[in-house]
N, C-alpha and C positions, 0 to 999 in steps of 0.2 A: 697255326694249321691244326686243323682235327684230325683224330685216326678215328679210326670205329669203334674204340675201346673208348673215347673218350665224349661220344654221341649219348646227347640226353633227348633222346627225340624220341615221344612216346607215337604211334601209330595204331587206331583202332581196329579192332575184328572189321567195320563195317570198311574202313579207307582199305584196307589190305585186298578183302573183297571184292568189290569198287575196282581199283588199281589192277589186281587178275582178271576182271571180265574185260576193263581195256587194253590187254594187253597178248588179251588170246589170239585176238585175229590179227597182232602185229607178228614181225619179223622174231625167231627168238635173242636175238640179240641187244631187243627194245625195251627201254626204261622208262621206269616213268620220273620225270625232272621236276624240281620245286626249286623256282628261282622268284630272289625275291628284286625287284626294278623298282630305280627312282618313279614317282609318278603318283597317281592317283589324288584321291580327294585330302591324305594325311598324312601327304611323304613319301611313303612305300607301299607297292603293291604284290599282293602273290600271284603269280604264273606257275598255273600246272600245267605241263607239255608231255609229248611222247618225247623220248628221242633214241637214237642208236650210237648215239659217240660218247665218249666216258674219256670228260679232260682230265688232265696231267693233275687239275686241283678240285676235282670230283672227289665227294667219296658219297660209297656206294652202303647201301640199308636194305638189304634184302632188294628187291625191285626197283628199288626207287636212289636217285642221285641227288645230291645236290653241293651245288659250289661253296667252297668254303667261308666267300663273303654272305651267299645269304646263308649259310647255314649259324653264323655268329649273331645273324639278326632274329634265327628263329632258333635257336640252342635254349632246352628246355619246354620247348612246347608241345600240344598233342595236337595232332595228325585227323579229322576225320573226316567222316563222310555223310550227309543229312540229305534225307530224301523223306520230303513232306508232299502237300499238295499243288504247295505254293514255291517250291524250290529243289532243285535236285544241285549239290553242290558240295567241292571238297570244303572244309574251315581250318582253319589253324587257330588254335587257341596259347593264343601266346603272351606269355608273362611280361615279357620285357616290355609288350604294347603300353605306353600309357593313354592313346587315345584310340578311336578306330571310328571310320564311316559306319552308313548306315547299313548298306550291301554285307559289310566284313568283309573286303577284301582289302583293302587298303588301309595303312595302319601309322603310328608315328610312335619312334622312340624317346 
């Protein structure tokens, strides 16, 4: 289990940014969730969500939640946010990945 003290999860100016203009016209009770699902092209996939419920094995980073299972899958990674011509899109750049599709969202350990 993680505490907060023990979170390597780095988050950039641009995700943090990002993350408050989604979150302005929600409820203030509403988070932003990174969870990571069986699936995808490489194993695992990342899902960003809103949400307003904060489980029992949540832990919380400033705005943002995430469950203790995906948080061991992405423990150590940076957090961003890339707005090109071609893509508007959160990324996770994450170490533990040894492979990843083409998109980047889905990954395999």
């Amino acid at each position: 289990m993680y505490t907060l003290t023990q979170m390597n999860l780095e988050i950039t100016d641009k995700a943090k940014l990002e993350i408050q203009n989604l979150l302005k016209n929600e409820s203030s009770k509403s988070f932003f969730r990174i969870t990571i699902e069986g699936g995808g092209c490489s194993g695992f996939k990342y899902k960003f969500s809103i949400d307003n419920i904060i489980n029992e094995d949540d832990q919380r980073f400033e705005s943002i939640i995430i469950d203790n299972t995906s948080l061991s899958l992405i423990d150590g990674s940076k957090v961003d946010f890339v707005d090109t011509l071609i893509e508007k899109s959160f990324k996770i750049l994450n170490p533990k990945a040894t492979s990843s599709c083409g998109c980047g969202t889905s990954f395999s350990i």
